[in-house]
ZAMARGU-4260 file (C-alpha; in steps of 0.2 Angstrom, whole numbers, plus 5000, padded with zeros to 4 digits):
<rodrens>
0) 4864/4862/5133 | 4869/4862/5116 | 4876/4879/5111 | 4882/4878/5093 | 4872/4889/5081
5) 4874/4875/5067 | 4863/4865/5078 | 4848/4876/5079 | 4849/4880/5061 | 4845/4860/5059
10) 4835/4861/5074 | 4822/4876/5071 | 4815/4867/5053 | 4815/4852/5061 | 4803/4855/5076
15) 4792/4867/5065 | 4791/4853/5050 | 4786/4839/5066 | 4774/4854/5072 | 4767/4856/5055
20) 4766/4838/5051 | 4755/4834/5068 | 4744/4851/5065 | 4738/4844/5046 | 4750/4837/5036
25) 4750/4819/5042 | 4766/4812/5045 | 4778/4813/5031 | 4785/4830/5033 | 4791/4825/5051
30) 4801/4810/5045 | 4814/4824/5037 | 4815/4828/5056 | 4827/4817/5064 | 4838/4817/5048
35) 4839/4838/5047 | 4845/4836/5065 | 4859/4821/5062 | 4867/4834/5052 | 4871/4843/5068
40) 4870/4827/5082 | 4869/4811/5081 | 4851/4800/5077 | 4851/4795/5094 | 4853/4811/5103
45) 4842/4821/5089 | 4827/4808/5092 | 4829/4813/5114 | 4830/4829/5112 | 4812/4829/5100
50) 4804/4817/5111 | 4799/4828/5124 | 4797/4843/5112 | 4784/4829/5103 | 4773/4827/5119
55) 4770/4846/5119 | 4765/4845/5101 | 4756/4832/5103 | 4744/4840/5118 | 4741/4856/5105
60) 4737/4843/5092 | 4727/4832/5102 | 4716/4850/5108 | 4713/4857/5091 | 4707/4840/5084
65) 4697/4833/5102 | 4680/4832/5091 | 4686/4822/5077 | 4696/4805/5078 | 4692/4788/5077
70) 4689/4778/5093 | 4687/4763/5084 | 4704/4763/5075 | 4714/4770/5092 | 4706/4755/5101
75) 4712/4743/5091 | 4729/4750/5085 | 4737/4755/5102 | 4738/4739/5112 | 4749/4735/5096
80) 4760/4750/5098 | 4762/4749/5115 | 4770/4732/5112 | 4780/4738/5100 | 4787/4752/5112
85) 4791/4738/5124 | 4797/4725/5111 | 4811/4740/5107 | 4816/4745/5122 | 4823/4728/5124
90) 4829/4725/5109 | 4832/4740/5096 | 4850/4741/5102 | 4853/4725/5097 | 4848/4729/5080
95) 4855/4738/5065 | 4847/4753/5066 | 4852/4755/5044 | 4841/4738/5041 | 4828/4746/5052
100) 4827/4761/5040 | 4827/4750/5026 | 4813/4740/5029 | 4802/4755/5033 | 4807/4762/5017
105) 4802/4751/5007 | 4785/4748/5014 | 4784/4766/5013 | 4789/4766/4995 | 4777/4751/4989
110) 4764/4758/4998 | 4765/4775/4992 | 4769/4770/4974 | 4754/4759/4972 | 4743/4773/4975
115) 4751/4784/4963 | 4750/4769/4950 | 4731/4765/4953 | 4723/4773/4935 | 4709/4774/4950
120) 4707/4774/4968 | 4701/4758/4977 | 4686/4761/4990 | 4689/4762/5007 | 4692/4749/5018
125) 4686/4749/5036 | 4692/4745/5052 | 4702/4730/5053 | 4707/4723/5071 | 4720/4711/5063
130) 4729/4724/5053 | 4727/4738/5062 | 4736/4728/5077 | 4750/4724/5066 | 4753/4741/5061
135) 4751/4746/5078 | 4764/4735/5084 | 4779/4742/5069 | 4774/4759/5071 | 4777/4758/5090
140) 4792/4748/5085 | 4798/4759/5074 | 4793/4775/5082 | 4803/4769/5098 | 4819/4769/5089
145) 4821/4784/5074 | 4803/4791/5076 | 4798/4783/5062 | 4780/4778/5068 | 4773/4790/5052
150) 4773/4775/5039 | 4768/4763/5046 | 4750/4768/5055 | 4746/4779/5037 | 4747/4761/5028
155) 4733/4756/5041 | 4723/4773/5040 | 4726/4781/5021 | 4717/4768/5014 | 4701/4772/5027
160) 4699/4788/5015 | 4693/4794/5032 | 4687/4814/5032 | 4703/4824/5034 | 4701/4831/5051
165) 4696/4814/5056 | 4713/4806/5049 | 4724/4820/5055 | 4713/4819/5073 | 4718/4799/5073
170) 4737/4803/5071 | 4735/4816/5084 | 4727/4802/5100 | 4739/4787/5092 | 4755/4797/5094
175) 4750/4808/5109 | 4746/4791/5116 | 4764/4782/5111 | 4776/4799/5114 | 4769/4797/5133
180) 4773/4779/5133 | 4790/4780/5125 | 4795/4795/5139 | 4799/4777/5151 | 4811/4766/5142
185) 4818/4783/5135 | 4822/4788/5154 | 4827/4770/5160 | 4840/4770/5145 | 4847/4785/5150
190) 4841/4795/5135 | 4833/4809/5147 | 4847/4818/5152 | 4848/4836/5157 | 4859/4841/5143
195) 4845/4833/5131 | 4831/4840/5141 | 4840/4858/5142 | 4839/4859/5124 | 4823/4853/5121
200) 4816/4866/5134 | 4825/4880/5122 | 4814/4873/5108 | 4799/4868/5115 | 4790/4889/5111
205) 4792/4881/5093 | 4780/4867/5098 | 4764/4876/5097 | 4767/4886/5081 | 4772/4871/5071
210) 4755/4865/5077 | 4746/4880/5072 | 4754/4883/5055 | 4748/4864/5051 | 4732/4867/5056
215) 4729/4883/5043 | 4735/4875/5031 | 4724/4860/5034 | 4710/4870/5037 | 4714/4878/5018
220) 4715/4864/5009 | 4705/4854/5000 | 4704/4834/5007 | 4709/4828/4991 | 4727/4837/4993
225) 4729/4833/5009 | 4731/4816/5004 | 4741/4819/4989 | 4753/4826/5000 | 4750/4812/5014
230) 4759/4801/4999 | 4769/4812/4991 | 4780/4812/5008 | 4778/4793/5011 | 4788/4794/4995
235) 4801/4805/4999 | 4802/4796/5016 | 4804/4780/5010 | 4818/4786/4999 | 4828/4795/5013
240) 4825/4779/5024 | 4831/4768/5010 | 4845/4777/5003 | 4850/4780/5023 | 4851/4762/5027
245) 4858/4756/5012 | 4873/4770/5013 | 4873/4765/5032 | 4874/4746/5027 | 4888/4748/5013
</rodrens>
């Protein structure tokens, strides 16, 4: 078990922003996760000691928001993301982990940045079998490797402008759903191990209180500001993804 107090300095805002994140405030915040722990561990080790950690978050999530999610966009997107989950556990070792980070953050940052652009907000779309598979599939993908699922699905739901328990309530199924699912490759690679899982177990009382904290702040909230911050994250995301991989890169 990790022992150094510079680790749980890193550690204890990282779980709390990831609780936070999954109990209202979409997936941005959790993105400056992984990153706040690198500081103390490495990526790799960071994003196996969250896993578990994100499995208990995500049955606290998934409670508080069981009456409002949409079945119709978990149907379609998960059989995407579950192949994504597979595709990376054959292959994300095989690929630069910086152009990994690139990529996402620049679909993060075109995404996000058109929205703040728009002199006016473009209806809603609905729900799209083709997109939402692809989105599916790179946020499984994505989420295998750095736990950075976040991005992609919100370009497949923002746009939905679905009611804000019912978004956050969709994140909640989708990633309780993939965090399950990634628990297997993660074991067969040998990223379990009972050092990682000895330190998770010290942070996992945060779990729940992340959750909470999310949830009353969603719950305070107007819709319209949840999704200002839903984008205002994607922003900072992409940055740190891109500035990450390019300094990786070069």
């Amino acid at each position: 078990m990790i022992t150094d107090p510079f680790f749980y300095l890193c550690a204890i805002p990282a779980v709390l922003l990831f609780g936070m994140s999954k109990g209202g405030l979409g997936g941005g915040p959790a993105m400056l996760s992984v990153p706040l722990m690198a500081l103390a561990i490495s990526p790799l080790k960071a994003a196996a000691i969250l896993l578990p950690i994100l499995v208990v978050m995500d049955a606290f999530a998934v409670w508080r928001f069981r009456h409002h999610w949409s079945r119709a966009n978990i149907r379609i997107t998960l059989p995407g993301a579950i192949a994504g989950i597979v595709i990376g556990a054959f292959t994300f070792r095989y690929l630069p982990e910086d152009a990994v980070k690139i990529l996402i953050g620049l679909i993060a940052l075109v995404f996000s940045l058109d929205y703040w652009l728009r002199r006016t907000i473009p209806p809603a779309t609905g729900v799209n079998p083709v997109k939402g598979s692809f989105w599916g599939l790179l946020a499984g993908f994505t989420s295998f490797g750095i736990h950075a699922g976040g991005p992609p699905i919100s370009v497949y739901l923002l746009p939905q402008q679905m009611e804000k328990r019912e978004l956050m309530g969709t994140f909640a199924v989708f990633f309780a759903v993939v965090n399950m699912v990634k628990l297997v490759p993660y074991a067969w690679l040998g990223e379990l191990s009972t050092d990682n899982l000895a330190t998770s177990l010290v942070l996992i009382p945060l779990a729940p209180v992340g959750v909470f904290l999310g949830y009353a702040i969603l719950t305070r909230v107007s819709q319209t500001l949840i999704y200002r911050i839903s984008y205002f994250f994607l922003v900072v995301v992409g940055i740190r993804l891109l500035w990450g991989g390019v300094a990786g890169l070069f």
